[in-house]
N, CA, C and O of each residue as an XYZ file, in Angstrom:
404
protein
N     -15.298      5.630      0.518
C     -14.536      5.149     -0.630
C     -15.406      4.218     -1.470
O     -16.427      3.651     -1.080
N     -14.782      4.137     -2.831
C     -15.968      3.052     -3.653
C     -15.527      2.049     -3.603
O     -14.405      1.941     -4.097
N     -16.248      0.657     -2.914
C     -15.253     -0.718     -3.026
C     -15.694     -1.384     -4.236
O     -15.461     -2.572     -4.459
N     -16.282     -0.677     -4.955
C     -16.734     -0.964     -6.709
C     -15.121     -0.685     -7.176
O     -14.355     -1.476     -7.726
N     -14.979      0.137     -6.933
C     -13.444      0.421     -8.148
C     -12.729     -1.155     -7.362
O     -12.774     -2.129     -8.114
N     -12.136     -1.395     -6.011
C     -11.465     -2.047     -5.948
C     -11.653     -3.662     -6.353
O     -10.876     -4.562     -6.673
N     -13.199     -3.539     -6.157
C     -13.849     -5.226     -6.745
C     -13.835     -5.192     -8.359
O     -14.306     -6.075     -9.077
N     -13.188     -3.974     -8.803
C     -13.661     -4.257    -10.435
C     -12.193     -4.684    -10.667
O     -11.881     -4.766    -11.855
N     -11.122     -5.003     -9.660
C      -9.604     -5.541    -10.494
C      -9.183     -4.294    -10.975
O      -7.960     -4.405    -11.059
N      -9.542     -3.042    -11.378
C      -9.235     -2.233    -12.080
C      -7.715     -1.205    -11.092
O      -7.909     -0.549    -10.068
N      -6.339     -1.371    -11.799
C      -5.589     -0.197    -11.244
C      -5.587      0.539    -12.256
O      -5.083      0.017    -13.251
N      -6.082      1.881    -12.405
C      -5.506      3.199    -12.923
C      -3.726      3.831    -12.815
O      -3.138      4.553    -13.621
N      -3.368      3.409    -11.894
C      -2.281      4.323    -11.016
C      -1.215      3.256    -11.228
O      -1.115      2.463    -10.292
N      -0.265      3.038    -12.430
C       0.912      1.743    -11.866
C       2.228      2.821    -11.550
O       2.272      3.892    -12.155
N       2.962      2.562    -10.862
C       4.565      2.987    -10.413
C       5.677      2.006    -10.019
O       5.408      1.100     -9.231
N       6.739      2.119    -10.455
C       7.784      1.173    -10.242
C       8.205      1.959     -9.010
O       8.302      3.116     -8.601
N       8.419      0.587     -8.609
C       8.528     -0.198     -7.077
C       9.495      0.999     -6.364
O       9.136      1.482     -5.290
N      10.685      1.427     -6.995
C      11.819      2.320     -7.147
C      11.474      4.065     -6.339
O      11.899      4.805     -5.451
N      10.205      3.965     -7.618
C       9.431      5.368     -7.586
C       9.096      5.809     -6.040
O       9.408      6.652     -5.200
N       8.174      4.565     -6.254
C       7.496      4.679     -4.574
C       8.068      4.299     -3.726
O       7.441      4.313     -2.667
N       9.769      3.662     -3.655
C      10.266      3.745     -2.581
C      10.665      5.354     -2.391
O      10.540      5.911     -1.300
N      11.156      6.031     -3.573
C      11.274      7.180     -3.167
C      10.487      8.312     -2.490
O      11.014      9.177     -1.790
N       9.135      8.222     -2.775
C       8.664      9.004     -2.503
C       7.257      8.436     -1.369
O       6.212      8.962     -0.985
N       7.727      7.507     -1.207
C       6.190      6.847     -0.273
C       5.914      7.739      0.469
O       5.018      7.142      1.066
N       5.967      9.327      1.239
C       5.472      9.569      2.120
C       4.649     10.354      1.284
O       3.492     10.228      1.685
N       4.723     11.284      0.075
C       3.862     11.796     -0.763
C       2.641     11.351     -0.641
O       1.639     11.928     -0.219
N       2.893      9.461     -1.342
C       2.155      8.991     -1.903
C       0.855      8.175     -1.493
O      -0.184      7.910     -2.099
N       1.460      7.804      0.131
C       0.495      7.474      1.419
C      -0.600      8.605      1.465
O      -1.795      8.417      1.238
N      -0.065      9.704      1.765
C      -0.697     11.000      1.593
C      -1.957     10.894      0.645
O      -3.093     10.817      1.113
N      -1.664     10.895     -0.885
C      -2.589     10.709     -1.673
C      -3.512      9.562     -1.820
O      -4.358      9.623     -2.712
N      -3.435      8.250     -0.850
C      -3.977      7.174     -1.631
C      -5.363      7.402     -1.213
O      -6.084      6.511     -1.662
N      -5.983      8.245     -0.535
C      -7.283      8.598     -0.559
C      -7.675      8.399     -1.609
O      -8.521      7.529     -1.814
N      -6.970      9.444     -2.939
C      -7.771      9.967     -4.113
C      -7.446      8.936     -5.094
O      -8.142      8.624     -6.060
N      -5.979      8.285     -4.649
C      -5.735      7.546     -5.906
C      -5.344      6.187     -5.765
O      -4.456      5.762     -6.505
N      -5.826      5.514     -5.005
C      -6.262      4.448     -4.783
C      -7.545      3.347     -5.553
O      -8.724      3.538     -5.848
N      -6.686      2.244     -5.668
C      -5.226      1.251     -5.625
C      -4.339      2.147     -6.602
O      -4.641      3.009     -7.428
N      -3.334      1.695     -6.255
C      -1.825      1.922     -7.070
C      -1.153      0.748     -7.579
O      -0.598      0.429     -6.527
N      -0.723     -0.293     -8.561
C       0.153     -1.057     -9.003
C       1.311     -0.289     -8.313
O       1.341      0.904     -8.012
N       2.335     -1.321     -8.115
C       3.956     -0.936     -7.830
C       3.755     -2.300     -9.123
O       2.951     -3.231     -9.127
N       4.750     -1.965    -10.053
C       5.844     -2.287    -10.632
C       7.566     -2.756    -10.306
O       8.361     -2.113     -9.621
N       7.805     -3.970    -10.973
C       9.020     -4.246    -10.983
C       9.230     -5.131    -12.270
O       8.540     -6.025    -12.760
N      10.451     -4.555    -12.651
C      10.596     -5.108    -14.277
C       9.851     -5.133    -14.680
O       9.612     -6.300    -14.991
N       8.759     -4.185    -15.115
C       7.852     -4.145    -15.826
C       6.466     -4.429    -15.553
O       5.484     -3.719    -15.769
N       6.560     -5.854    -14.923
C       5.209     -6.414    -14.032
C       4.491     -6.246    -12.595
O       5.163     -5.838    -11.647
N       3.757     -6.415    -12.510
C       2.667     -5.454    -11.075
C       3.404     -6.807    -10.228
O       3.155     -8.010    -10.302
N       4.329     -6.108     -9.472
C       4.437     -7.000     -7.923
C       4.135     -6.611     -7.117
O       4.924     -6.986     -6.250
N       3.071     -5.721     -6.506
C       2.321     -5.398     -5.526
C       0.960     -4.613     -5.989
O       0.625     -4.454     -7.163
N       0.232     -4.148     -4.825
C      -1.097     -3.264     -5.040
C      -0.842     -2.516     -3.559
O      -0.524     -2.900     -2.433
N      -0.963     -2.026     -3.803
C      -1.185     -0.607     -2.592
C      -2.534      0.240     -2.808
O      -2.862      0.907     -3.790
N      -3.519     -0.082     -1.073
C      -4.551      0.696     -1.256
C      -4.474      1.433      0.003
O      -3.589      1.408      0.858
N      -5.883      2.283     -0.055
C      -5.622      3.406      0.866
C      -5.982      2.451      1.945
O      -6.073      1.250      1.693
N      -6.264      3.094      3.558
C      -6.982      2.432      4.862
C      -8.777      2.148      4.693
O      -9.449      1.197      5.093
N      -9.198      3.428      3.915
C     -10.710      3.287      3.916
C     -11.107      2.600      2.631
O     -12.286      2.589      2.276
N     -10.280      2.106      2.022
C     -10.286      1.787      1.164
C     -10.316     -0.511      1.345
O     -11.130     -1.330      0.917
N      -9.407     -0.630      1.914
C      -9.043     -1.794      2.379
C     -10.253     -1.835      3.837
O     -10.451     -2.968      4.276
N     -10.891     -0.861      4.427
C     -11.592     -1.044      5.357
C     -12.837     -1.853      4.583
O     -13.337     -2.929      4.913
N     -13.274     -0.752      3.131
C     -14.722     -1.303      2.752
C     -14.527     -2.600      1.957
O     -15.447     -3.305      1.541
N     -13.095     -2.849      1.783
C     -12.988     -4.028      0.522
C     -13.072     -5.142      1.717
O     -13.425     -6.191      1.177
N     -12.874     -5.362      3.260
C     -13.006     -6.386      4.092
C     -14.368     -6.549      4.330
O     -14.822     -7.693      4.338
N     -15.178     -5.481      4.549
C     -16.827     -5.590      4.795
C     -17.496     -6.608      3.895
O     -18.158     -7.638      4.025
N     -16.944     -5.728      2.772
C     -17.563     -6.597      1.506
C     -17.593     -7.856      1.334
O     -18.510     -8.601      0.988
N     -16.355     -8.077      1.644
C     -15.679     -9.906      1.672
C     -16.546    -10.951      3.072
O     -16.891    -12.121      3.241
N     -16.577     -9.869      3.696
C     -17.344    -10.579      4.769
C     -18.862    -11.210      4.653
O     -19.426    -12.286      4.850
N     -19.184     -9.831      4.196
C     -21.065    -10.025      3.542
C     -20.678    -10.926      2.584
O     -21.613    -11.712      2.429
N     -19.593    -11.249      1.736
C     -19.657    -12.099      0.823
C     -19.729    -13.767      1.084
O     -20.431    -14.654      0.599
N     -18.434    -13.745      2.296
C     -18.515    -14.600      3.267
C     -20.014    -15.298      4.151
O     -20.057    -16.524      4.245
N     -20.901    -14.662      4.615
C     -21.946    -14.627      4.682
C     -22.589    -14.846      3.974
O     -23.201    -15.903      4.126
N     -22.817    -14.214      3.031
C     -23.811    -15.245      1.964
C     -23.674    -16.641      1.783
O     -24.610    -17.434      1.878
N     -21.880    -17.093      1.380
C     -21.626    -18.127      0.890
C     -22.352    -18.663      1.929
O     -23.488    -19.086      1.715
N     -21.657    -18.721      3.468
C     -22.628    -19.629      4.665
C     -23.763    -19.803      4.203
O     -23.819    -20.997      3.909
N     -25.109    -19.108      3.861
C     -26.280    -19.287      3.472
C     -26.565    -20.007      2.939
O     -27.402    -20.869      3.210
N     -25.639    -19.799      1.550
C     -26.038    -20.749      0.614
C     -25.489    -22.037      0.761
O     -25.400    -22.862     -0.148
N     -25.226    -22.148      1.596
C     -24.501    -23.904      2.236
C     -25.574    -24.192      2.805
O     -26.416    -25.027      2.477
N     -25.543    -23.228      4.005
C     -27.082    -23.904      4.673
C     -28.021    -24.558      4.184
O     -28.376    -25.698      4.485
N     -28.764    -23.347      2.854
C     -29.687    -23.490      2.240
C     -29.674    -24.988      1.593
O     -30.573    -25.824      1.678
N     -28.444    -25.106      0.936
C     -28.291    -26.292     -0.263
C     -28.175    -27.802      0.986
O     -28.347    -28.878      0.413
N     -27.934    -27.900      2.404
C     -27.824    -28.713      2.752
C     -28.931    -28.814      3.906
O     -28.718    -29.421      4.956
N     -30.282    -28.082      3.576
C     -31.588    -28.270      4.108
C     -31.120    -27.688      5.868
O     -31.274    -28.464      6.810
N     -30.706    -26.638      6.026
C     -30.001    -26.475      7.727
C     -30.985    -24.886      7.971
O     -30.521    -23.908      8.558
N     -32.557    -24.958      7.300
C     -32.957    -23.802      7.579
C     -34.399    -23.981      8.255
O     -34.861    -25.120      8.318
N     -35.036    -23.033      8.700
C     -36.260    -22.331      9.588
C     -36.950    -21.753      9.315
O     -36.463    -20.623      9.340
N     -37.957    -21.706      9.004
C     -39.027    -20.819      8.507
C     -39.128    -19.433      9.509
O     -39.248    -19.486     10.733
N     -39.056    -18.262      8.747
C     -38.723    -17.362      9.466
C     -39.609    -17.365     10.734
O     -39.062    -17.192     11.824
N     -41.052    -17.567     10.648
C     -41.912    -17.495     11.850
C     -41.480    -17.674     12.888
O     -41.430    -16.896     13.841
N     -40.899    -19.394     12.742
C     -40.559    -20.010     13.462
C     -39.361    -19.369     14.665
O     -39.282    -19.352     15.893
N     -38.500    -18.862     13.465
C     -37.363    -18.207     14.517
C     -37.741    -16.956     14.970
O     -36.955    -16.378     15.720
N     -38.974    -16.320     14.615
C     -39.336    -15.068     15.553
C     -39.972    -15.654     16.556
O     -39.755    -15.274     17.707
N     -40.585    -16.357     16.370
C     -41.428    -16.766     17.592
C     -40.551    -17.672     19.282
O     -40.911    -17.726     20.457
N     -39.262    -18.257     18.492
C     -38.032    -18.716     18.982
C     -37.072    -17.408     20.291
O     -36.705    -17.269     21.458
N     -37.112    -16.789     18.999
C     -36.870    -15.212     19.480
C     -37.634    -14.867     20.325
O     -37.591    -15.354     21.455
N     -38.354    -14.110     20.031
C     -39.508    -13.787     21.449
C     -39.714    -14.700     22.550
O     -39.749    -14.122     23.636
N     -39.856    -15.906     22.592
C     -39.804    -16.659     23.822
C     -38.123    -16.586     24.300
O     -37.988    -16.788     25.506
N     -37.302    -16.424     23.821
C     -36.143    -16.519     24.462
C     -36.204    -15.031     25.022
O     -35.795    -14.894     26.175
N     -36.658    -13.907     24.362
C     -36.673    -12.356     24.807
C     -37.385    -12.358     26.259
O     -36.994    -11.827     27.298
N     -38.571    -13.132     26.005
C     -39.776    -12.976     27.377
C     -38.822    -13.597     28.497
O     -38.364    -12.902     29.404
N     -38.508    -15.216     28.337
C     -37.702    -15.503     29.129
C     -36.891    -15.137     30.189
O     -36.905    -15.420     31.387
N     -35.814    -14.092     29.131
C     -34.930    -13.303     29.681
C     -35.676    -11.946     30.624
O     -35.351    -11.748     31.795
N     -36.569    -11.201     29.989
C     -36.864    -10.436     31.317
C     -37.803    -11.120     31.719
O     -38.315    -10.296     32.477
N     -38.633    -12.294     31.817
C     -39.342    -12.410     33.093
C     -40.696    -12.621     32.564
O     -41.500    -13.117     33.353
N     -41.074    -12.359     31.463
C     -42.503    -12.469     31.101
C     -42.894    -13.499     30.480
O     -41.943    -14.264     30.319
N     -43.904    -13.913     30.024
C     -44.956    -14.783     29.971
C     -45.833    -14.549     28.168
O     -46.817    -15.226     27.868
């Protein structure tokens, strides 16, 4: 799925709330292709409905996004290692563990 369409805010697809109570099993069906969906009520978007693989890649994303932010905390509050350093950190903890020298 593209988690570009869902990070761009963009719904194509709005339906009152009504609609898709009627017909939600259709419409589960389709949210592969047509995903997100607005639901509507009185006029205004009171929900978003997306597909599963859809909401799978939009959490990844948030996460790596999540991740970065950490970084850039780190970074801005001096909490970092020169990469060497942590390979070389690495490898002695690797040797360690099986036994070598």
């Amino acid at each position: 799925m593209e988690c570009k369409k869902l990070l761009s805010g963009k719904i194509e697809k709005y339906l009152p709330l009504d609609v898709f109570s009627e017909n939600v099993e259709n419409i589960v069906e389709t949210l592969a292709e047509n995903s997100p969906i607005g639901l509507t009520e009185n006029g205004a978007v009171a929900a978003v409905v997306i597909g599963y693989a859809d909401y799978y890649a939009m959490n990844e994303t948030l996460a790596m996004l999540r991740l970065l932010a950490m970084s850039q905390e780190d970074v801005a509050k001096s909490r970092i290692v020169p990469a060497e350093e942590t390979f070389a950190q690495t490898r002695l903890m690797i040797n360690e563990t099986h036994g070598k020298k």
